[in-house]
C-alpha positions in Angstrom: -23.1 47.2 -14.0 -23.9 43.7 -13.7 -24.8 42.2 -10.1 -21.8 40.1 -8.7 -22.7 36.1 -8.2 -24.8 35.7 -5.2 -23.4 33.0 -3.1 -26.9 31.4 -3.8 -26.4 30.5 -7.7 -22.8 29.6 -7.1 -23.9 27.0 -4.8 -26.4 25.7 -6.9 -23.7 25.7 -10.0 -21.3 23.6 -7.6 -24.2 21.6 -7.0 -24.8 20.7 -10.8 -20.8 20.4 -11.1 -20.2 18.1 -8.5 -23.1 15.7 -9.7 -21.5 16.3 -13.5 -18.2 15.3 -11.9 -19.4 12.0 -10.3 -21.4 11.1 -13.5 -18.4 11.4 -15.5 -16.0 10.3 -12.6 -18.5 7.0 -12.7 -18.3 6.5 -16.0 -14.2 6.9 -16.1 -13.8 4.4 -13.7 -16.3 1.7 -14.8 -13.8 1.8 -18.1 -10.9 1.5 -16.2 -12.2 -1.4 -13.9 -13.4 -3.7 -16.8 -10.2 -3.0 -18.2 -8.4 -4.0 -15.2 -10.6 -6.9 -14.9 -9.8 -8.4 -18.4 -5.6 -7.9 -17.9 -5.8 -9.7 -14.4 -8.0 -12.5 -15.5 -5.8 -12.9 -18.5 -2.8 -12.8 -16.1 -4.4 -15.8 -13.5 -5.1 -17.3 -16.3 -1.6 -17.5 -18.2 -0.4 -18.2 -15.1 -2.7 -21.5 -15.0 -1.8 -22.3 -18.4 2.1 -21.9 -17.7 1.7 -24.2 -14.4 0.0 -26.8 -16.5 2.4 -26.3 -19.2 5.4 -26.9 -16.6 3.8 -30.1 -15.0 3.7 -31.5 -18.9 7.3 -30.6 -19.6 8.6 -32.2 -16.5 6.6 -35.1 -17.0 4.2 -34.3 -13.9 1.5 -35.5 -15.4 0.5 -38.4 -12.6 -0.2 -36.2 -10.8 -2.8 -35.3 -12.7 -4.0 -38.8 -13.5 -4.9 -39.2 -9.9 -7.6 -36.8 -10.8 -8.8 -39.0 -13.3 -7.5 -36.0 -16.2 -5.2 -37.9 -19.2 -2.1 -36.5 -20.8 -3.9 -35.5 -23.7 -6.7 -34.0 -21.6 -4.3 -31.7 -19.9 -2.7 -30.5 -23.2 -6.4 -29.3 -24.3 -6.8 -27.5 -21.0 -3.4 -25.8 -21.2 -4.1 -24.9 -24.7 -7.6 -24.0 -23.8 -6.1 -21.9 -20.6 -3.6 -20.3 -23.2 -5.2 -19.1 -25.6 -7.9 -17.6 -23.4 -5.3 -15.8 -21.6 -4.4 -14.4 -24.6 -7.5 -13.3 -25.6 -8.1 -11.3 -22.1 -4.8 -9.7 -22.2 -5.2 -8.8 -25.7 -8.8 -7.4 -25.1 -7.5 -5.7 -22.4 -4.6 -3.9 -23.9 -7.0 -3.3 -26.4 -9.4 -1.2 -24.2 -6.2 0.3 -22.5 -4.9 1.9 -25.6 -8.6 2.7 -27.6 -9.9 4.7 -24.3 -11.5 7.9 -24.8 -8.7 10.3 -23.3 -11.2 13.0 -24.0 -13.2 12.2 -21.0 -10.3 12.5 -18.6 -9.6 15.6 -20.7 -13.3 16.7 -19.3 -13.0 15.6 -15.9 -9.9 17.5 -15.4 -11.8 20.8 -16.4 -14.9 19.9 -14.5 -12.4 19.9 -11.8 -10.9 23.4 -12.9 -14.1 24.7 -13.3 -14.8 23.7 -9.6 -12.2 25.0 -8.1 -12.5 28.4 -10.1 -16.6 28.4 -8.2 -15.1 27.4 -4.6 -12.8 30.3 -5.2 -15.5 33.0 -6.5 -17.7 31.6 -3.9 -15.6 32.3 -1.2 -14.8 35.8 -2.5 -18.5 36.4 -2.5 -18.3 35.2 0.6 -15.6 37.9 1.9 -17.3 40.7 0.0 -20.8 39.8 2.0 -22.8 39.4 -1.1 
């Protein structure tokens, strides 16, 4: 008959687990964040581009000759604003839809497979192996 887990080697398989988990948890999260990052620069920057957009529709534009920047200087930096926005939000969707879902897949049964050790651990525990 084989000997029951000591709570010794569960311990040290939490141990490896729970550094596997923040690896992977890491990783997961970097993805997400430069994903975030991309949508809410492209966002700021739409935003931008729309304001300067507005103050050429309405004619706003002295404004914006006080600061020494032309009519035709603000339609480059709308267009420029624009366009990058685009970019970024289309990058970021992008990354949003392309992501591995197979890590989150993993994570969630790293997380199983931690819970499954607390619980044989603390079994051990009761039966005073």
């Amino acid at each position: 008959m084989p000997r029951p887990d000591t709570v010794g080697s569960i311990d040290d398989q939490l141990n490896d687990l729970r550094s596997r988990i923040s690896e992977l948890g890491q990783q997961v999260d970097t993805y997400k964040t430069k994903t975030a990052a991309a949508l809410g620069a492209g966002v700021f920057l739409l935003l931008l581009a729309v304001g300067a957009s507005y103050d050429l529709v309405i004619g706003k534009n002295s404004v914006w000759l006080v600061r020494g920047v032309t009519r035709e200087t603000l339609v480059w930096i709308a267009s420029a604003l624009g366009l990058s926005a685009l970019l970024l939000l289309a990058f970021g969707l992008v990354r949003s839809r392309r992501r591995d879902r197979g890590l989150d897949a993993r994570l969630e049964q790293m997380e199983r497979e931690y819970a499954d050790l607390i619980e044989r651990r603390d079994e051990t525990l009761r039966r005073g192996y």
